[in-house]
C-alpha positions as CSV (number, residue, x, y, z in Angstrom):
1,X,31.7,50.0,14.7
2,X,32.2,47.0,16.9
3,X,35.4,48.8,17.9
4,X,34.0,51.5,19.0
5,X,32.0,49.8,21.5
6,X,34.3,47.5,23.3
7,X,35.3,50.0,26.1
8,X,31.4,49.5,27.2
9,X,31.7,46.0,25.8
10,X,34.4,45.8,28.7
11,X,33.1,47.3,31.7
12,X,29.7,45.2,31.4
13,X,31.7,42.2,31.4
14,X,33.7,43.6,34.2
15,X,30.7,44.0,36.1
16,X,28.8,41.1,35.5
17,X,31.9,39.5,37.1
18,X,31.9,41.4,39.8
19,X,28.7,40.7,40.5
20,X,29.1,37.2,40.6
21,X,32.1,37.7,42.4
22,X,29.9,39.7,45.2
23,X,27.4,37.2,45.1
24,X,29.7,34.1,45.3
25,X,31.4,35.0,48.6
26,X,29.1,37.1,50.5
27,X,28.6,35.6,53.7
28,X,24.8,35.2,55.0
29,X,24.9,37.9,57.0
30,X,25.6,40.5,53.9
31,X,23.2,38.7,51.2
32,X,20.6,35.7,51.8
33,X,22.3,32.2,50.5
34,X,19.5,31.7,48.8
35,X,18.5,34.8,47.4
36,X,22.5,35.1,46.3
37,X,21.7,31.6,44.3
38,X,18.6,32.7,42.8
39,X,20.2,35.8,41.5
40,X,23.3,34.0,39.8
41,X,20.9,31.3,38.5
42,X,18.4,34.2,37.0
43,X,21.9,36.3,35.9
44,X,22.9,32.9,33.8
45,X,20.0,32.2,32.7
46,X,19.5,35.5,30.8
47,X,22.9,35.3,29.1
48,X,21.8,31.5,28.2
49,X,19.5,32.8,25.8
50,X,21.6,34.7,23.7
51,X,23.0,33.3,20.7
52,X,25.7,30.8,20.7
53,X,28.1,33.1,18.7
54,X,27.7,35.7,21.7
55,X,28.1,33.1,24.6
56,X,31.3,32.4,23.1
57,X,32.5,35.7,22.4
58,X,31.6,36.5,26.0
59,X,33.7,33.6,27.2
60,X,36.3,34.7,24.9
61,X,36.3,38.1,26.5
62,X,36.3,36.5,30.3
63,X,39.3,34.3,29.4
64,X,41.1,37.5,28.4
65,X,40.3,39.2,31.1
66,X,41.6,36.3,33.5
67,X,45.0,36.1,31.3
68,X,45.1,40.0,32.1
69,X,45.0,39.5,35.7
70,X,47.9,39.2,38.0
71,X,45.2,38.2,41.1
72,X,45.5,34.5,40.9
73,X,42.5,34.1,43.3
74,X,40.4,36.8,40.5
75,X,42.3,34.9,37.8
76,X,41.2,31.6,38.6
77,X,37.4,32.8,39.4
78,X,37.2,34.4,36.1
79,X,38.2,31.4,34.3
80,X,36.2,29.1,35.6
81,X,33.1,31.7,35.3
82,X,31.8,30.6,31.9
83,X,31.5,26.8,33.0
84,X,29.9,27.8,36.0
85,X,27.2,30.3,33.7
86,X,27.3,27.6,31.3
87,X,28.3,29.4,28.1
88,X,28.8,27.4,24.9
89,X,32.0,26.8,24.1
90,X,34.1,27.2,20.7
């Protein structure tokens, strides 16, 4: 079944990195510095509280993801967005 679901499994990753993509380098006059901070922080914070098994399966799917990449800048952004979310690691 979990098969099945990794298409949507997927594209909510993909978004939640866009989002902190968007969020990351917006300058102040697109979002609020600090309203851009509060989001990641909130954003983080709700994937802190899932279970360690799923914080590492996420950051098992972002490092895929970044090996899939041939953006180096995207690449290099997506590697280094568990540490910055603060996912467990295996």
């Amino acid at each position: 079944m979990i098969q099945d679901r990794l298409p949507l499994i997927r594209g909510l990753i993909e978004a939640l990195i866009a989002a902190f993509l968007f969020l990351e380098s917006a300058g102040p006059n697109e979002v609020d510095p600090g309203s851009a901070v509060r989001c990641m922080e909130n954003i983080s914070a709700d994937l802190l509280a899932v279970s360690l098994a799923d914080q590492i399966e996420l950051r098992l799917h972002l490092n895929k993801i970044a090996d899939e990449s041939e953006d180096t800048p995207y690449k290099n952004f997506v590697r280094a967005l568990p540490d910055m979310i603060g996912l467990a690691s295996p």
